[in-house]
C-alpha positions in Angstrom: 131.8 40.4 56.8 133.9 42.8 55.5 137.8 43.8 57.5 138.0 47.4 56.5 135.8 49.3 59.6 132.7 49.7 57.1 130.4 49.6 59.3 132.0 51.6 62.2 132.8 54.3 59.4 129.7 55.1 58.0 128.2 55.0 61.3 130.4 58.2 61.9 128.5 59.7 59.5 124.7 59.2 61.6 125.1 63.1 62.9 125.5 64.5 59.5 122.6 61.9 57.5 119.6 61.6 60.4 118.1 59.2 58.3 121.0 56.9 57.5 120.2 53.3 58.1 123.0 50.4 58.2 122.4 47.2 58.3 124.7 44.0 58.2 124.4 40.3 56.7 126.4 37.8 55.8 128.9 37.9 53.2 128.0 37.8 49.3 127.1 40.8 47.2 124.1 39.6 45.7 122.6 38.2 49.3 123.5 41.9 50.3 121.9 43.9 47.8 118.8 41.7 48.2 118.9 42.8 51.7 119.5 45.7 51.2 116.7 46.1 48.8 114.1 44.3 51.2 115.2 47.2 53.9 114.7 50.0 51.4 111.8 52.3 52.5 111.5 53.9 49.1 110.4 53.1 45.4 113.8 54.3 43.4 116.7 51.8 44.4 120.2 52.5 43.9 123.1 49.9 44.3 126.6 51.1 44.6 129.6 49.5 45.1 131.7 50.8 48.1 134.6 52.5 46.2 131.9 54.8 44.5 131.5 58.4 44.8 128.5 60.5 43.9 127.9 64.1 43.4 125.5 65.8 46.1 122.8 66.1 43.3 123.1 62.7 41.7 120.2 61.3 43.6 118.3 64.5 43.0 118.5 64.0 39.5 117.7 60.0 39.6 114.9 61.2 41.0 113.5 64.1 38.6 114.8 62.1 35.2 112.4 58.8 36.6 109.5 60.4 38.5 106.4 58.8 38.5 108.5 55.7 36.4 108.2 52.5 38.0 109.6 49.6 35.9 112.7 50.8 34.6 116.1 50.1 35.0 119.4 52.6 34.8 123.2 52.7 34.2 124.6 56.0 34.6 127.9 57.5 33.0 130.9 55.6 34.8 134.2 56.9 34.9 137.4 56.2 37.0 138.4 59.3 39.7 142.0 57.5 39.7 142.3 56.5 36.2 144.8 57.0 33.5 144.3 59.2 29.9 143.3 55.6 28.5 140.4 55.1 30.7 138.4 57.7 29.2 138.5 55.9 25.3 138.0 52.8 27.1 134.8 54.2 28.4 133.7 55.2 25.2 134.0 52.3 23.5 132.3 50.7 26.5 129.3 52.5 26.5 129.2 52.0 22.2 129.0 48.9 23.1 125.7 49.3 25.9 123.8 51.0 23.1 124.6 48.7 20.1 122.9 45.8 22.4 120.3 47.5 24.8 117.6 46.5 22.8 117.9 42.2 23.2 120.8 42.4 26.0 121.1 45.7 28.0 123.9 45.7 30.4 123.9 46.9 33.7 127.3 47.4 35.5 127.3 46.4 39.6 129.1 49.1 40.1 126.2 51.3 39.9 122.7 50.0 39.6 119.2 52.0 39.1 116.3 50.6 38.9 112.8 50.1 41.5 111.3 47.6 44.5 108.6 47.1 41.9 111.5 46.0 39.5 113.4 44.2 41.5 110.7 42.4 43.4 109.2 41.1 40.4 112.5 39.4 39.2 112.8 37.9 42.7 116.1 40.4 43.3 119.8 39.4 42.6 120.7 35.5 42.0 122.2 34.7 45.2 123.9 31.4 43.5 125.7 33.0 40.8 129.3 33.1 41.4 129.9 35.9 38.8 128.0 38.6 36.4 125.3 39.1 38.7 124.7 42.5 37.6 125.0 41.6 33.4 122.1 38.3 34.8 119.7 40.8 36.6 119.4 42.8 33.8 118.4 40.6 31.3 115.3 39.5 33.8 114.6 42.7 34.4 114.4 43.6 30.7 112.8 40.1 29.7 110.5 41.5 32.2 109.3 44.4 30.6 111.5 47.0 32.4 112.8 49.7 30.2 116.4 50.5 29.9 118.5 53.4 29.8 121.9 54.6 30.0 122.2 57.9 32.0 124.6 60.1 30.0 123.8 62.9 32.1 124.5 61.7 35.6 128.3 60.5 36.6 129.5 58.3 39.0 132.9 57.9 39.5 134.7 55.1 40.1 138.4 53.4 41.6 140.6 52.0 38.8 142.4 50.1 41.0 140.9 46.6 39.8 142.1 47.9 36.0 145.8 48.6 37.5 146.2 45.6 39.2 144.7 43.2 37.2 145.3 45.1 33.7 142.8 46.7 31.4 142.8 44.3 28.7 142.2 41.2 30.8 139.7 43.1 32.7 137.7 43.8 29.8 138.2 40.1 28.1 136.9 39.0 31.0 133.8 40.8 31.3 133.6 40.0 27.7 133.0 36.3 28.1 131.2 36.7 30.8 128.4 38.8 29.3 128.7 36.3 26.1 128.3 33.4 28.3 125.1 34.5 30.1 123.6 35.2 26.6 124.4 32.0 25.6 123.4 29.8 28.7 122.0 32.3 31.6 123.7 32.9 34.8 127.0 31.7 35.8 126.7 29.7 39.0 129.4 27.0 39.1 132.3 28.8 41.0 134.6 26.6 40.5 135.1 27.9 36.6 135.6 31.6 37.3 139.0 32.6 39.1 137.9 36.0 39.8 139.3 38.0 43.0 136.2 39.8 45.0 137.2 43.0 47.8 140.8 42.9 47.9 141.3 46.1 45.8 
């Protein structure tokens, strides 16, 4: 559903990844990734937004830091590839935060998601009807059910800022603030109407 030429670009990319697989559905990020995850032929999953980038040996070492690991779930160490000086104590803070509450409320970012099939069929996937936090709601399942957490220090993925210099930094942040607050308080967010949030227009 997308207007950019996704699917037509990465498709230009079959000669160089003989194994690439691309597959459409209808619109909505969570009804994607759950399709996604259904088409998925192996045990470690990896969600990424589309403005991510990834080194050639981040999936290498995914792979070697969780083998033989099946009910976990993984944020790595995300950092803007367009940012500003800010960013970076921003980040910090950010991640202080992840670690003062993985142990009753981990957070997981949508921007980069880790975790297994195992995991992620047991939760029954991402909650199509939740307008936004998806990502902040599947983690607490997954954690409530009995997937272990962790925050990958060692493996970055970058990032666009763009979102942060259009929207601002500080409302940004509030934002995802109140959202994580409100889903600890009363689950996921579903009524759409509350949350004036722009989606794929940066």
């Amino acid at each position: 559903g997308s207007t950019d030429e996704t699917v037509s670009i990465v498709k230009d990319y079959q000669a160089q990844l003989p194994n690439l697989s691309v597959y459409v559905s209808k619109r909505g990020i969570s009804r994607q990734r759950n399709y996604g995850a259904k088409k998925a032929q192996y045990d470690n999953i990896v969600f990424l937004d589309a403005d991510m980038r990834v080194s050639k040996n981040t999936l290498r070492k995914i792979g070697k830091h969780f083998r033989q690991n099946n009910t976990f779930t993984a944020v790595p160490l995300l950092i803007p590839y367009d940012g500003k000086w800010v960013d970076v104590p921003l980040a910090a803070i950010g991640y202080l935060f992840f670690m003062m509450v993985q142990r009753k409320h981990p957070i997981l970012s949508g921007m980069c998601i880790v975790t297994t099939k195992q995991v992620h069929e047991r939760i029954g996937g991402f909650h199509e009807r939740v307008a936004v936090a998806e990502d902040i709601d599947y983690g607490f399942r997954a954690h409530r059910s009995g997937a272990k957490y962790h925050i990958l220090f060692n493996i970055v993925v970058k990032g666009s800022a763009r979102r942060f210099d259009r929207s601002g930094r500080l409302k940004v942040a509030t934002t995802w603030a109140k959202w994580y607050k409100q889903t600890v308080k009363s689950g996921p967010l579903v009524d759409s109407d509350q949350y004036d949030f722009e989606f794929g227009k940066f």
